[in-house]
C-alpha positions in Angstrom: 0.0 0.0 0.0 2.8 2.8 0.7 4.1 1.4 -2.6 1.0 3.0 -4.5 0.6 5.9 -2.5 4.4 6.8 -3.1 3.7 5.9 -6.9 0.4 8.4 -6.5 2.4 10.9 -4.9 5.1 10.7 -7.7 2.7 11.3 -10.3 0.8 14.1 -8.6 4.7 16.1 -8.0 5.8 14.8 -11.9 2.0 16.8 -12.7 2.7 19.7 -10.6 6.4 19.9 -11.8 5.0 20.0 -16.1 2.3 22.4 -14.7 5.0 24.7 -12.9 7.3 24.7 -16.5 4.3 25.4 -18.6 3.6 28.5 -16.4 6.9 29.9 -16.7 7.1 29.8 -20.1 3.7 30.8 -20.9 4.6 33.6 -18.3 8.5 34.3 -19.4 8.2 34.3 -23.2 7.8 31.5 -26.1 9.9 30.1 -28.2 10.2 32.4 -31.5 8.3 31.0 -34.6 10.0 32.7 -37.8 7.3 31.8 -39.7 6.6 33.5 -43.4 4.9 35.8 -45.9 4.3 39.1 -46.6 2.0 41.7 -44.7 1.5 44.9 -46.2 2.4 47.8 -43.7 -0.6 49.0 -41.3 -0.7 50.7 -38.2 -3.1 49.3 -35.5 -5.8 51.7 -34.1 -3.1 51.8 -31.2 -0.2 54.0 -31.6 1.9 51.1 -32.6 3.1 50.6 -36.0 3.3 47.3 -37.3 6.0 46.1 -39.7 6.2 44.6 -43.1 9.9 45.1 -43.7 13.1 46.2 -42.5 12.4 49.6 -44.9 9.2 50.3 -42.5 12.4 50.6 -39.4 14.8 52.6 -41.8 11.8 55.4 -42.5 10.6 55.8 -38.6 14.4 56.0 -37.5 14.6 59.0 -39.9 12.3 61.0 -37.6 14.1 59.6 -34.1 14.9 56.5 -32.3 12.5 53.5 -32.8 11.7 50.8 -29.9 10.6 47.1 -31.8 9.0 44.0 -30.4 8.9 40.7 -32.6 6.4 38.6 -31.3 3.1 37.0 -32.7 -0.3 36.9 -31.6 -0.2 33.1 -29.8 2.4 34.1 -27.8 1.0 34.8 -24.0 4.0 36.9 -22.9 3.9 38.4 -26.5 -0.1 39.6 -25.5 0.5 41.0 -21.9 3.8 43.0 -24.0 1.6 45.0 -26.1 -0.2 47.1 -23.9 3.1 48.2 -22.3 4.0 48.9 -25.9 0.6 50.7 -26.6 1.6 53.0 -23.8 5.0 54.0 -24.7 4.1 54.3 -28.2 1.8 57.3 -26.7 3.2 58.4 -24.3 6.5 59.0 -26.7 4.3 60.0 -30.0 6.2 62.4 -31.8 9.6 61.7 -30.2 10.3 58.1 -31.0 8.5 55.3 -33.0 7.0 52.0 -31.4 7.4 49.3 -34.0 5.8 45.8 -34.0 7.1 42.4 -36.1 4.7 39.5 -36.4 6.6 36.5 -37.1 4.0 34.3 -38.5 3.1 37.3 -40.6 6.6 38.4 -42.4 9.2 36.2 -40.3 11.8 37.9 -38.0 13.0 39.9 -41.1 17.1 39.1 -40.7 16.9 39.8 -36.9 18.6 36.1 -35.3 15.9 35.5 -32.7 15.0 32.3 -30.4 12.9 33.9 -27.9 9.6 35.9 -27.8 8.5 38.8 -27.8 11.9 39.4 -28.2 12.4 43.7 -28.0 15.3 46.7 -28.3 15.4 50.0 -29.3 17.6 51.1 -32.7 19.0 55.0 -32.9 20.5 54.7 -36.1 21.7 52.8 -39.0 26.1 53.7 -39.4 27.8 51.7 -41.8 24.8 49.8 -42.9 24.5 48.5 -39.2 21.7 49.4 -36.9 22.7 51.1 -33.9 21.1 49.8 -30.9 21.0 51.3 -27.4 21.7 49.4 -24.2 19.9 49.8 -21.3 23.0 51.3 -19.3 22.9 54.3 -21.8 25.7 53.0 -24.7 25.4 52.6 -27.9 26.4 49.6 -30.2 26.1 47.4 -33.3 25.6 43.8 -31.5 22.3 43.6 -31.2 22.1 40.9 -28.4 24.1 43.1 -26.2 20.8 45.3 -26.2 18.3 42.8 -26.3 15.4 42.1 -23.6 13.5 38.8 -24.1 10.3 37.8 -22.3 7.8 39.7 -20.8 10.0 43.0 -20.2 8.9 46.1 -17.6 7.5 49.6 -19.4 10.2 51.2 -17.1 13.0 48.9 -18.4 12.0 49.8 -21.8 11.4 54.0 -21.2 15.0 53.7 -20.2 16.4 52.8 -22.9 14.9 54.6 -25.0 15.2 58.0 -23.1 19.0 57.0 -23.2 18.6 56.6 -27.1 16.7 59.9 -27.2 19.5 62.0 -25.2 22.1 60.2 -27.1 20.7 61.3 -30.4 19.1 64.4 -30.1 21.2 65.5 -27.1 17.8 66.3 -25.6 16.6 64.7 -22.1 13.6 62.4 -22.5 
């Protein structure tokens, strides 16, 4: 009889340990999905502007620094991202340009990514590179040095890209 109740037991911490993982991840992020196809550029009814090619990034950084998300829509962490990125994308309208890339809709457009929503902030394009900022207020080329993958804080992300505002229009945020 313990037999079975250890066996029982067993199975009820192996269910509680699969439930546990599915919440963290589910929670934390997915896995990316580079998916394929073509989406014509439109902006949502939200301040957000969502991408159909790296030429959509290229025209926004023209007018100042632009914060992207690649995500999709079956993503869970991707969903509870996008109203912190509907309220940055008002709250810095006119300043900077909130940028959205759905994978299943036009794949992760050269970006190498693994992870979603998967975000950053770009100040500039120099030698045909994109300049990124980093959340401690430097600028650089390697993209995963100024990456955040997951579900990431709206304070995290005004950071950086008050940092990218000051360091290219030498203006505070």
């Amino acid at each position: 009889m313990d037999l079975v109740i250890r066996g029982n037991d067993m199975h009820k911490m192996i269910l509680r340990l699969l439930i546990l993982t599915a919440l963290v991840l589910a929670a934390g992020g997915c896995i990316g999905n580079e998916g394929s196809g073509t989406n014509t550029s439109s902006g949502n009814n939200e301040s957000m502007i969502t991408v159909s090619s790296l030429r959509d990034i290229n025209r926004a950084l023209e007018d100042g620094p632009v914060l992207v998300e690649i995500g999709y829509d079956g993503c869970p962490a991707c969903k509870a991202q996008k109203p912190i990125m509907e309220e940055i994308a008002a709250e810095y309208k006119g300043r900077a340009s909130v940028m959205y890339i759905d994978t299943k809709k036009v794949g992760v457009l050269g970006f190498s990514v693994s992870y979603v929503p998967d975000s950053f902030v770009i100040t500039g394009i120099e030698d045909q590179q994109y300049v990124y900022m980093r959340l401690d207020g430097q600028a650089t080329t390697n993209r995963e040095e100024a990456r955040f993958t997951g579900l990431t804080r709206k304070a995290v992300l005004t950071q950086t890209l008050g940092h990218a505002l000051t360091e290219r229009n030498g203006t505070s945020p």
